[in-house]
VOTIFI-682756 format. One record per atom (N, C-alpha, C, O): residue number from 0; residue in three letters; atom name; x negated, y, z negated. Coordinates in Angstrom, 2 decimals. Layout:
BEGIN
+-----+-----+------+---------+---------+---------+
:   n : res : atom :      px :      py :      pz :
+-----+-----+------+---------+---------+---------+
: NUM : ALA :   CA :       X :       Y :       Z :
...
+-----+-----+------+---------+---------+---------+
END
This chain:
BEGIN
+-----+-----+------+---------+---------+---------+
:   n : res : atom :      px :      py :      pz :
+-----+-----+------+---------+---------+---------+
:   0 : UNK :    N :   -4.18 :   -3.40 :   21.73 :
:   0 : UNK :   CA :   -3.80 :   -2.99 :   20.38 :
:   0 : UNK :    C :   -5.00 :   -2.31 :   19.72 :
:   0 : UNK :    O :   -6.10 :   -2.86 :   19.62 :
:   1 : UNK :    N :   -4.68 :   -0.88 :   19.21 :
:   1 : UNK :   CA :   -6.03 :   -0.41 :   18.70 :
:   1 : UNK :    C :   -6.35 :   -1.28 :   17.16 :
:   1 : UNK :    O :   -5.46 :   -1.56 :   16.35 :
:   2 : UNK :    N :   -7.85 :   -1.63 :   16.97 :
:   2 : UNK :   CA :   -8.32 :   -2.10 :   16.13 :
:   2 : UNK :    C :   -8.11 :   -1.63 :   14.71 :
:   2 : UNK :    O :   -8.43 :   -2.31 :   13.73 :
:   3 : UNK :    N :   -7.68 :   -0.67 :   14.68 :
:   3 : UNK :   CA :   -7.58 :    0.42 :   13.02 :
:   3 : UNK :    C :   -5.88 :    0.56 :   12.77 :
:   3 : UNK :    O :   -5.40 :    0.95 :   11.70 :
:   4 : UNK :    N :   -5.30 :    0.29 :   13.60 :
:   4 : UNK :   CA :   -3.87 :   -0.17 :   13.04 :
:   4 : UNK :    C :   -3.30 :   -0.27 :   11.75 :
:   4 : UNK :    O :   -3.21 :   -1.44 :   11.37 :
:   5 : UNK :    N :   -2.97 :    0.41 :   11.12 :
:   5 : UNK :   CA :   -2.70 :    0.36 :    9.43 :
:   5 : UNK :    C :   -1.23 :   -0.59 :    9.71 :
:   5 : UNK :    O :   -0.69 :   -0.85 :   10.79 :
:   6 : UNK :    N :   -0.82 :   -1.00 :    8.31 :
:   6 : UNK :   CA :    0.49 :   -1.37 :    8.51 :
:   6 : UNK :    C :    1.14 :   -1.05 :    7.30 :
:   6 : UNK :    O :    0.44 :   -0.23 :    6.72 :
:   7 : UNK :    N :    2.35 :   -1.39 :    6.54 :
:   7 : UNK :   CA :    2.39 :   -1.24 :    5.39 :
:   7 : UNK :    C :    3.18 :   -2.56 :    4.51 :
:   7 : UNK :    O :    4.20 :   -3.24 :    4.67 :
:   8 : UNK :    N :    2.00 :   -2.49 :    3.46 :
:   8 : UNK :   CA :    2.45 :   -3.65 :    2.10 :
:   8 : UNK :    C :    2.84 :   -3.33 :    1.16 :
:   8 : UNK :    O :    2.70 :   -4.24 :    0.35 :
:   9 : UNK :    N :    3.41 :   -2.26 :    0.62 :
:   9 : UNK :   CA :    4.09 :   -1.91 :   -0.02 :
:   9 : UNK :    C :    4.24 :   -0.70 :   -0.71 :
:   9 : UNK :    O :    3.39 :    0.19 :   -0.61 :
:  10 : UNK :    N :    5.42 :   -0.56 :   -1.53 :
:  10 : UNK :   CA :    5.98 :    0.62 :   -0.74 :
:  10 : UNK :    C :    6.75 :    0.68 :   -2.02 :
:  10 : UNK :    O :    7.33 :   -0.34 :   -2.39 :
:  11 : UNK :    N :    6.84 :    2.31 :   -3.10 :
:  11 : UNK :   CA :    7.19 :    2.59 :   -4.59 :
:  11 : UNK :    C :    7.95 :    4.16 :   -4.19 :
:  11 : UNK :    O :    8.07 :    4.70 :   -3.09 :
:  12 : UNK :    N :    8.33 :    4.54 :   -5.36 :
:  12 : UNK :   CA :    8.36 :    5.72 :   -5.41 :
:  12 : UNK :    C :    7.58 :    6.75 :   -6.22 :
:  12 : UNK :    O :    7.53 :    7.97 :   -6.05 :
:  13 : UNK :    N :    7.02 :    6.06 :   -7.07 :
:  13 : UNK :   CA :    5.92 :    6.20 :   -8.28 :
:  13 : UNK :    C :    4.41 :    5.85 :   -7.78 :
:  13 : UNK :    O :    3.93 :    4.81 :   -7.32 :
:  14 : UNK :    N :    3.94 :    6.97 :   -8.03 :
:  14 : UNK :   CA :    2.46 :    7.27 :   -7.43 :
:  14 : UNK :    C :    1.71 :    5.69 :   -8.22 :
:  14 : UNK :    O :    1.39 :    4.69 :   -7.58 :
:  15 : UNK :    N :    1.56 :    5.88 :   -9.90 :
:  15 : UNK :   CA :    1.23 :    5.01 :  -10.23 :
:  15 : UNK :    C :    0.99 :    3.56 :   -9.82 :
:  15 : UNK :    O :   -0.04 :    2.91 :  -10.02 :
:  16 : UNK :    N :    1.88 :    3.23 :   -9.33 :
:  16 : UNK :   CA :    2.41 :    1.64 :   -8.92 :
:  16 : UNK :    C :    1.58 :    1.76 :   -7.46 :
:  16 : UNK :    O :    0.92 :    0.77 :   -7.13 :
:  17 : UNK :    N :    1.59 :    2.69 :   -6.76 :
:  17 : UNK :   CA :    0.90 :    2.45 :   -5.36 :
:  17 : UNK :    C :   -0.69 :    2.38 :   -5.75 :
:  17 : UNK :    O :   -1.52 :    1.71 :   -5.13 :
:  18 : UNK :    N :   -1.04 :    3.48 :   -7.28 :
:  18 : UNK :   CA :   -2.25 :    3.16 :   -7.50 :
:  18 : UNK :    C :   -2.88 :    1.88 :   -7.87 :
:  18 : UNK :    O :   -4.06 :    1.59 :   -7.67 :
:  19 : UNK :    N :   -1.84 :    1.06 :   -8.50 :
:  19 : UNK :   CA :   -1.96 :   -0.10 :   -9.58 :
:  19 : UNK :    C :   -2.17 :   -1.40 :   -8.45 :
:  19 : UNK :    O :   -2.95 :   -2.33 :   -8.64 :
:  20 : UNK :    N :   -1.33 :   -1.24 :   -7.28 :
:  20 : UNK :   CA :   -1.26 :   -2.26 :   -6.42 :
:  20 : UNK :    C :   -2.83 :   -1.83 :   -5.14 :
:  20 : UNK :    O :   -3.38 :   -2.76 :   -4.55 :
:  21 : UNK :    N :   -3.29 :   -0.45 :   -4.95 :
:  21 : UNK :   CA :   -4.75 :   -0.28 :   -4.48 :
:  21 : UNK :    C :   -5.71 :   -0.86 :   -4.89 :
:  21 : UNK :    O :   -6.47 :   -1.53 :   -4.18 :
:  22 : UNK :    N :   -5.82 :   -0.65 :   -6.35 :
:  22 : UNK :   CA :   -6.75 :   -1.43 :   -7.24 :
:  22 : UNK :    C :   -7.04 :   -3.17 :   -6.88 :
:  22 : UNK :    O :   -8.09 :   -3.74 :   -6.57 :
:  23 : UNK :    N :   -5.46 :   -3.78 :   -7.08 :
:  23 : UNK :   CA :   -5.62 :   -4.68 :   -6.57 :
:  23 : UNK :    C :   -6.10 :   -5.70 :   -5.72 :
:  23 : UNK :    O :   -6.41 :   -6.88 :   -5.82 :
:  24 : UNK :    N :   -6.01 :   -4.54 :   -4.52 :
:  24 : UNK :   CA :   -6.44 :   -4.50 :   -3.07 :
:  24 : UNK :    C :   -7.75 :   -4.92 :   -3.00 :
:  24 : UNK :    O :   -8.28 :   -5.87 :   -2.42 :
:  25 : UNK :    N :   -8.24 :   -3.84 :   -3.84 :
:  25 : UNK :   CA :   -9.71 :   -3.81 :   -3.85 :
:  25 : UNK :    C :  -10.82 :   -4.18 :   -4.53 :
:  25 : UNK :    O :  -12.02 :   -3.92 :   -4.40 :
:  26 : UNK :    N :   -9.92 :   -5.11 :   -5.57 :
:  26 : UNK :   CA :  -10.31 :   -6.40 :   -6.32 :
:  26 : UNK :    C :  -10.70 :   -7.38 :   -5.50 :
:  26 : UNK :    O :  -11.56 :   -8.21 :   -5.79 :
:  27 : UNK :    N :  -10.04 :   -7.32 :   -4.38 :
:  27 : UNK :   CA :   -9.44 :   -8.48 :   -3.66 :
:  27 : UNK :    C :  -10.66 :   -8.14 :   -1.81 :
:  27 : UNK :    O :  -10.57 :   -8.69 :   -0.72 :
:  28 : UNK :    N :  -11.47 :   -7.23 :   -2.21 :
:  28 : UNK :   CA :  -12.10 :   -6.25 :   -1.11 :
:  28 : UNK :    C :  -11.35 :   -6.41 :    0.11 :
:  28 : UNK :    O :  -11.69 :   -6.72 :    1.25 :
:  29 : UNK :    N :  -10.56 :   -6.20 :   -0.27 :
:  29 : UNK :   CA :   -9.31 :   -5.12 :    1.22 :
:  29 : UNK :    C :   -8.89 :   -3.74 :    1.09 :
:  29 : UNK :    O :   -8.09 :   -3.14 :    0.37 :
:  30 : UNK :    N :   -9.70 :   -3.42 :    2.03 :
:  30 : UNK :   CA :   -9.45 :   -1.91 :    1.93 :
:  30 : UNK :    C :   -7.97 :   -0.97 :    2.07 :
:  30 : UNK :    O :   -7.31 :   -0.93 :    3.11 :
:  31 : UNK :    N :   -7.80 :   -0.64 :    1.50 :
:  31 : UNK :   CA :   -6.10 :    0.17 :    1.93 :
:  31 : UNK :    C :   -6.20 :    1.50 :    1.50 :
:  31 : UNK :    O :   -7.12 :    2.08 :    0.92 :
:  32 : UNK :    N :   -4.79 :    2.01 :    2.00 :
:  32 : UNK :   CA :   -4.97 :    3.74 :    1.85 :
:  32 : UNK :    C :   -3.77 :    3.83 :    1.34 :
:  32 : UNK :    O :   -2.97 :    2.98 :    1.73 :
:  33 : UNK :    N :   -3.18 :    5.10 :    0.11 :
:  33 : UNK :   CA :   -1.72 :    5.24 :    0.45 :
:  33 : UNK :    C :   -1.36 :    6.33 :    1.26 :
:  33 : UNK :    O :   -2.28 :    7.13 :    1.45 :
:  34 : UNK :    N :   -0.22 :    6.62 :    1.84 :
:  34 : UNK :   CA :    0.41 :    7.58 :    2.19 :
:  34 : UNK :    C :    1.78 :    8.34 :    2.14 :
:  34 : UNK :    O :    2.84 :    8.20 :    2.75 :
:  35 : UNK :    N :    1.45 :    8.99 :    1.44 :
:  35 : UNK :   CA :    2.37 :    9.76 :    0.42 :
:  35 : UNK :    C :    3.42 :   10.44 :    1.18 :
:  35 : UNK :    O :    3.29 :   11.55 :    1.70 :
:  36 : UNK :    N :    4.80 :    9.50 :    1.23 :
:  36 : UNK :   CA :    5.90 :   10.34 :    2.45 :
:  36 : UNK :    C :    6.66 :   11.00 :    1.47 :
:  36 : UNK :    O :    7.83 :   11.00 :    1.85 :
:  37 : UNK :    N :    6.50 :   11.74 :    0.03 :
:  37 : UNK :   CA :    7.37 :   12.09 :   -0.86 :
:  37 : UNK :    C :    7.72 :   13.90 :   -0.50 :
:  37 : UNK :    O :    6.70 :   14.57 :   -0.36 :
:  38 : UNK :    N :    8.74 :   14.46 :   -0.40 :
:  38 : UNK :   CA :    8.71 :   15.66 :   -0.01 :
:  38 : UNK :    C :    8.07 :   16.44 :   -1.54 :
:  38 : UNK :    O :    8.21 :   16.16 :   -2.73 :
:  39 : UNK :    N :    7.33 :   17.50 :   -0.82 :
:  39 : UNK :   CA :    6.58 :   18.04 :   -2.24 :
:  39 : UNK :    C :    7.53 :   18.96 :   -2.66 :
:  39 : UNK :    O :    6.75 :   19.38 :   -3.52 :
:  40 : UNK :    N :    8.29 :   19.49 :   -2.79 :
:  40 : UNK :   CA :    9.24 :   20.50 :   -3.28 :
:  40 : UNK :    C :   10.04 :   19.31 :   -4.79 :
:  40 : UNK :    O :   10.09 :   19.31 :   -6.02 :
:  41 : UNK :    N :   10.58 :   18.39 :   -3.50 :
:  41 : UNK :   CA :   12.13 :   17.22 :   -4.58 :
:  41 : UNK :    C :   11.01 :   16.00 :   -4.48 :
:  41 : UNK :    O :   10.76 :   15.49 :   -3.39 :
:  42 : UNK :    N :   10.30 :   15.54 :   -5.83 :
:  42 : UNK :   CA :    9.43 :   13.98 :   -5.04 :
:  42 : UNK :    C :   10.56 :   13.15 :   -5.34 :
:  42 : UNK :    O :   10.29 :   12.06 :   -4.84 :
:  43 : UNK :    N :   11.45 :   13.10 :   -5.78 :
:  43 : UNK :   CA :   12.70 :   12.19 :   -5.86 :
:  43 : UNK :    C :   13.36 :   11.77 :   -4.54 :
:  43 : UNK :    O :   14.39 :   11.13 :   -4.31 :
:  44 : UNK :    N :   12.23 :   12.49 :   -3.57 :
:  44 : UNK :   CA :   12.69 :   12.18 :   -1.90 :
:  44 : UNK :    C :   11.72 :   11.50 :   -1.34 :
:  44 : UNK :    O :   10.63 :   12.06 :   -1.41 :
:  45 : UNK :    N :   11.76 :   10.13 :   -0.62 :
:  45 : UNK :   CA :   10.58 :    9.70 :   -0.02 :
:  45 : UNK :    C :    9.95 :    8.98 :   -0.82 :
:  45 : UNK :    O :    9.86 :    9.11 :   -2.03 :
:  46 : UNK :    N :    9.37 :    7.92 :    0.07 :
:  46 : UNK :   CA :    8.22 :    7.10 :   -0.92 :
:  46 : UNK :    C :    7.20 :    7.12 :   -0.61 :
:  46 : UNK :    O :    6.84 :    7.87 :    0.30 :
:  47 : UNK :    N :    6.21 :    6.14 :   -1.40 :
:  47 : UNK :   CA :    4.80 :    5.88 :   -1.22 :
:  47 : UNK :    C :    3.99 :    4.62 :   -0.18 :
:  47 : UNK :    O :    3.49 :    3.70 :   -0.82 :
:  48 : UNK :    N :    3.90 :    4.58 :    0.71 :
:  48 : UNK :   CA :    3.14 :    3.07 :    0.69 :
:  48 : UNK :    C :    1.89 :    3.56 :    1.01 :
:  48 : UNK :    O :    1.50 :    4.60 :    1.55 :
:  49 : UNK :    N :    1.16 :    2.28 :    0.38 :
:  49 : UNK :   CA :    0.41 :    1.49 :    0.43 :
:  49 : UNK :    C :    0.06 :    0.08 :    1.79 :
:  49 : UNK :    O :    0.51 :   -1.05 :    1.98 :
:  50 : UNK :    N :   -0.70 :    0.73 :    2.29 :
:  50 : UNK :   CA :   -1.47 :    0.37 :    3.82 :
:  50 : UNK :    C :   -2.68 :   -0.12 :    3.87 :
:  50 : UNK :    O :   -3.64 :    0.11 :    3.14 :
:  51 : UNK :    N :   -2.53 :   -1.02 :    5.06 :
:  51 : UNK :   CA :   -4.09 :   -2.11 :    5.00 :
:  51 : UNK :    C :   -3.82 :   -2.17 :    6.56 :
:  51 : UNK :    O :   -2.83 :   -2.04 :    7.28 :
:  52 : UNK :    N :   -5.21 :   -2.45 :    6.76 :
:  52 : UNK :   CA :   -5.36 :   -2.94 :    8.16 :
:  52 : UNK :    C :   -4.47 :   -4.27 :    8.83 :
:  52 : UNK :    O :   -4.15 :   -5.30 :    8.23 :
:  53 : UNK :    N :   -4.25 :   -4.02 :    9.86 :
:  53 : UNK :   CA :   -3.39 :   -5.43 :   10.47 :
:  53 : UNK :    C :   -3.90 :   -6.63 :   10.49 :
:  53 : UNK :    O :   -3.26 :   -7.68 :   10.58 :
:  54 : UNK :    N :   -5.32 :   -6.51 :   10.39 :
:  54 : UNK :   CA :   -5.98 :   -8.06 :   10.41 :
:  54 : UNK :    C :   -6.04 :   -8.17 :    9.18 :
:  54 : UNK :    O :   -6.34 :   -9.34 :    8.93 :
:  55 : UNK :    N :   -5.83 :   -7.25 :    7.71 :
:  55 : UNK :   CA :   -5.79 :   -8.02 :    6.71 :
:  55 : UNK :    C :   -4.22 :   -8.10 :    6.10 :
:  55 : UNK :    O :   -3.95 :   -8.77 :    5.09 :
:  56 : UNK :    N :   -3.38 :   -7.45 :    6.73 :
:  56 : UNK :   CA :   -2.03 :   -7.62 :    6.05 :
:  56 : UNK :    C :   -1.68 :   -9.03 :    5.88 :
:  56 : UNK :    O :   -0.85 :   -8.91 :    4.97 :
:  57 : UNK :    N :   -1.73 :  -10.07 :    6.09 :
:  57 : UNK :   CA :   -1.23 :  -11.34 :    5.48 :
:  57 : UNK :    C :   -2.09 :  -11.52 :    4.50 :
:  57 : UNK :    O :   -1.41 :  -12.26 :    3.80 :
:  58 : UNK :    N :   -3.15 :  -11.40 :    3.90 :
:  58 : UNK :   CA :   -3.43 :  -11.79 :    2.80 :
:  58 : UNK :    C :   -3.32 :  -10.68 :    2.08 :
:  58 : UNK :    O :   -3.35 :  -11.02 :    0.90 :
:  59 : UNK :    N :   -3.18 :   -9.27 :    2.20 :
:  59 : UNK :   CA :   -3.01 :   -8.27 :    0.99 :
:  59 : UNK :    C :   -1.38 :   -8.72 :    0.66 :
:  59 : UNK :    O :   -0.88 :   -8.62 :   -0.46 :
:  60 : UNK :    N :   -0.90 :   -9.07 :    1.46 :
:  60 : UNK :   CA :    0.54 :   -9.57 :    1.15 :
:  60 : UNK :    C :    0.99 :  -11.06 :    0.20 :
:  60 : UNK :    O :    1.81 :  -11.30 :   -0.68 :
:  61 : UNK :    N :    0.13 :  -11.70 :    0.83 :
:  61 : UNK :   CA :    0.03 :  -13.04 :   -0.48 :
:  61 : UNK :    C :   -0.61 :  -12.67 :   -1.75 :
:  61 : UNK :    O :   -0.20 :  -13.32 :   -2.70 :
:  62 : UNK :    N :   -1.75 :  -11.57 :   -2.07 :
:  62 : UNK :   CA :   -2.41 :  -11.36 :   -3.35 :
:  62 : UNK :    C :   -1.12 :  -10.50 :   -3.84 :
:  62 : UNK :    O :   -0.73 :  -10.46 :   -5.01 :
:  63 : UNK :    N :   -0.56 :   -9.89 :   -2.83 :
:  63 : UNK :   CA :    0.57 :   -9.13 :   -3.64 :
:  63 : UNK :    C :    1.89 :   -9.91 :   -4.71 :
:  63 : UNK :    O :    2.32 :   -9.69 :   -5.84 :
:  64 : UNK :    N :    2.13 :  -10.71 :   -3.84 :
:  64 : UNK :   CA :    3.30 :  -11.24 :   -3.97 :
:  64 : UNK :    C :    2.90 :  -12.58 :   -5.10 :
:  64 : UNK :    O :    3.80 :  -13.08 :   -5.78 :
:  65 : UNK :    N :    1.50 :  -13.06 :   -5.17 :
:  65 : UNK :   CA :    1.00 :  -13.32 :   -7.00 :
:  65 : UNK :    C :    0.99 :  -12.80 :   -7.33 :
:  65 : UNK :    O :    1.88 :  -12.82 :   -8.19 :
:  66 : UNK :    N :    0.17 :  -11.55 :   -7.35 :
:  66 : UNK :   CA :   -0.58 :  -10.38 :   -8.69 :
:  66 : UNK :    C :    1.01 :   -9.78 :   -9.42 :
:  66 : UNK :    O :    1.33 :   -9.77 :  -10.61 :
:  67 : UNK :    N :    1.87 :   -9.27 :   -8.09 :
:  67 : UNK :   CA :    3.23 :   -8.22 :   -8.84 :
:  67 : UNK :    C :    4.17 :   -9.28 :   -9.08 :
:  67 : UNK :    O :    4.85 :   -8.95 :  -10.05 :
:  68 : UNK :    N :    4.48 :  -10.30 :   -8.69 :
:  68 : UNK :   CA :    5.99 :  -10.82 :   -8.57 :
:  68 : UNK :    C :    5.97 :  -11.62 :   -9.88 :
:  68 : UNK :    O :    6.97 :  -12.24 :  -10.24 :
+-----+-----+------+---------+---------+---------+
END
């Protein structure tokens, strides 16, 4: 399994919210990236996630699921 493996924790349609939940991330020093699957013409197509490494996805997923829920 390659070591740099992204995965994804979540996932908006609104840029904002993927920014709001990065921040988080990195409160939390877990690094993540988003990647923007929105078509650029219609952004009403496609979403956003928000990605972390596989060795940290269970805990960007528990800070998530306090910090947003």
């Amino acid at each position: 399994m390659d070591e740099h493996e992204w995965i994804k924790v979540f996932e908006t349609t609104k840029m904002h919210r993927a920014l709001i939940v990065q921040s988080i991330l990195q409160e939390h020093e877990i690094e993540s990236v988003i990647l923007n699957k929105q078509d650029s013409s219609y952004i009403i197509l496609g979403e956003i996630h928000v990605m972390v490494k596989l060795e940290d996805s269970i805990d960007a997923m528990i800070i998530l699921e306090d910090e947003i829920a």
